[in-house]
C-alpha positions in Angstrom: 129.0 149.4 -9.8 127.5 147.0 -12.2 130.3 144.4 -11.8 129.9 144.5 -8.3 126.3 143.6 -8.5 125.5 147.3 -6.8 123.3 148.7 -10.1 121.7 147.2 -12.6 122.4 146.9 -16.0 119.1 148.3 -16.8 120.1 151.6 -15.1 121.4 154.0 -17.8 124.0 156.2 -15.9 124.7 159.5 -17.9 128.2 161.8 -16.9 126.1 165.1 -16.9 129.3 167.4 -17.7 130.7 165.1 -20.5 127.4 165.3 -22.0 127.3 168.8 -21.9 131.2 169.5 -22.8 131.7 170.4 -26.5 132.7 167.4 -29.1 134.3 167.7 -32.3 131.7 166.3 -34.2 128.7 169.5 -33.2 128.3 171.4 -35.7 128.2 175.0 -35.5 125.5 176.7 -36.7 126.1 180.1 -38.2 123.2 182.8 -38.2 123.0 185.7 -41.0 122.5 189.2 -40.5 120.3 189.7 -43.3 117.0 188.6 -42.1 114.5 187.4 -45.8 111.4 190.3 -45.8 113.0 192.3 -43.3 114.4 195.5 -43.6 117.6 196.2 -41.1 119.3 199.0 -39.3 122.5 198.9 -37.4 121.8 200.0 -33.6 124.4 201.8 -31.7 126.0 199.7 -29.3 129.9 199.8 -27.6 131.0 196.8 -28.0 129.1 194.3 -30.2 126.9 194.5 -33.3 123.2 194.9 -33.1 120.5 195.2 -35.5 116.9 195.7 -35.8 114.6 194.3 -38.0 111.1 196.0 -39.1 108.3 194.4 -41.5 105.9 196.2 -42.8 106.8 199.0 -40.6 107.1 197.4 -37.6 110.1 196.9 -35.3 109.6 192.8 -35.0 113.4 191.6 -34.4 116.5 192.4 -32.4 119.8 190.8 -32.8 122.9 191.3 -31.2 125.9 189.8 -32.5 129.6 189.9 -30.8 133.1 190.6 -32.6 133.7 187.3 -33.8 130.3 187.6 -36.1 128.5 185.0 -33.0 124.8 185.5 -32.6 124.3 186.3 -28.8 120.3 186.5 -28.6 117.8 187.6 -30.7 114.8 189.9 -29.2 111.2 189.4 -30.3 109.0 192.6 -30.4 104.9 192.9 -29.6 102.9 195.8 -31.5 103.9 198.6 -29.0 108.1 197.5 -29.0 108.4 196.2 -25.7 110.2 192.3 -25.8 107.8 189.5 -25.2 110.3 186.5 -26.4 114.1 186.3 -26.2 116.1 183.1 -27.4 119.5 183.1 -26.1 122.6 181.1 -28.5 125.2 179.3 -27.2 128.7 179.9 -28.4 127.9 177.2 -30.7 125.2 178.5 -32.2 
């Protein structure tokens, strides 16, 4: 299109699933179970690996990993343990 004349070269024109399709060059970012000033406790689940986190005797943190060790979301607890904040990770971290 821009050696026809049809856009212009100003026009930035962006592939929206190459740009979102993994490269060799991210890095993976790996996350730790043990959490500094935290203490933790393993939570029963089936199938992947989750853990809770209290300070100062409060329940603060949930994370969930899966087999592989991959962090799937971490939970973030008000003063009367419902979830008011969840971040979600990508395979890549």
């Amino acid at each position: 299109m821009y050696q026809k004349g049809l856009l212009d070269k100003r026009i930035i024109v962006l592939n929206m699933f190459e740009s979102l399709k993994p490269h060799k060059n991210y890095k993976v970012i790996t996350h730790n179970i043990k959490e500094k000033n935290y203490i933790k406790f393993k939570a029963k689940t089936k199938e992947n690996f989750g853990f809770r986190y209290f300070k100062d005797s409060l329940y603060e943190k949930y994370k969930l990993f899966n087999e592989e060790g991959d962090l799937l979301f971490v939970d973030y607890m008000n003063n009367s343990r419902h979830r008011c904040l969840r971040e979600e990770y990508s395979s890549t971290g």
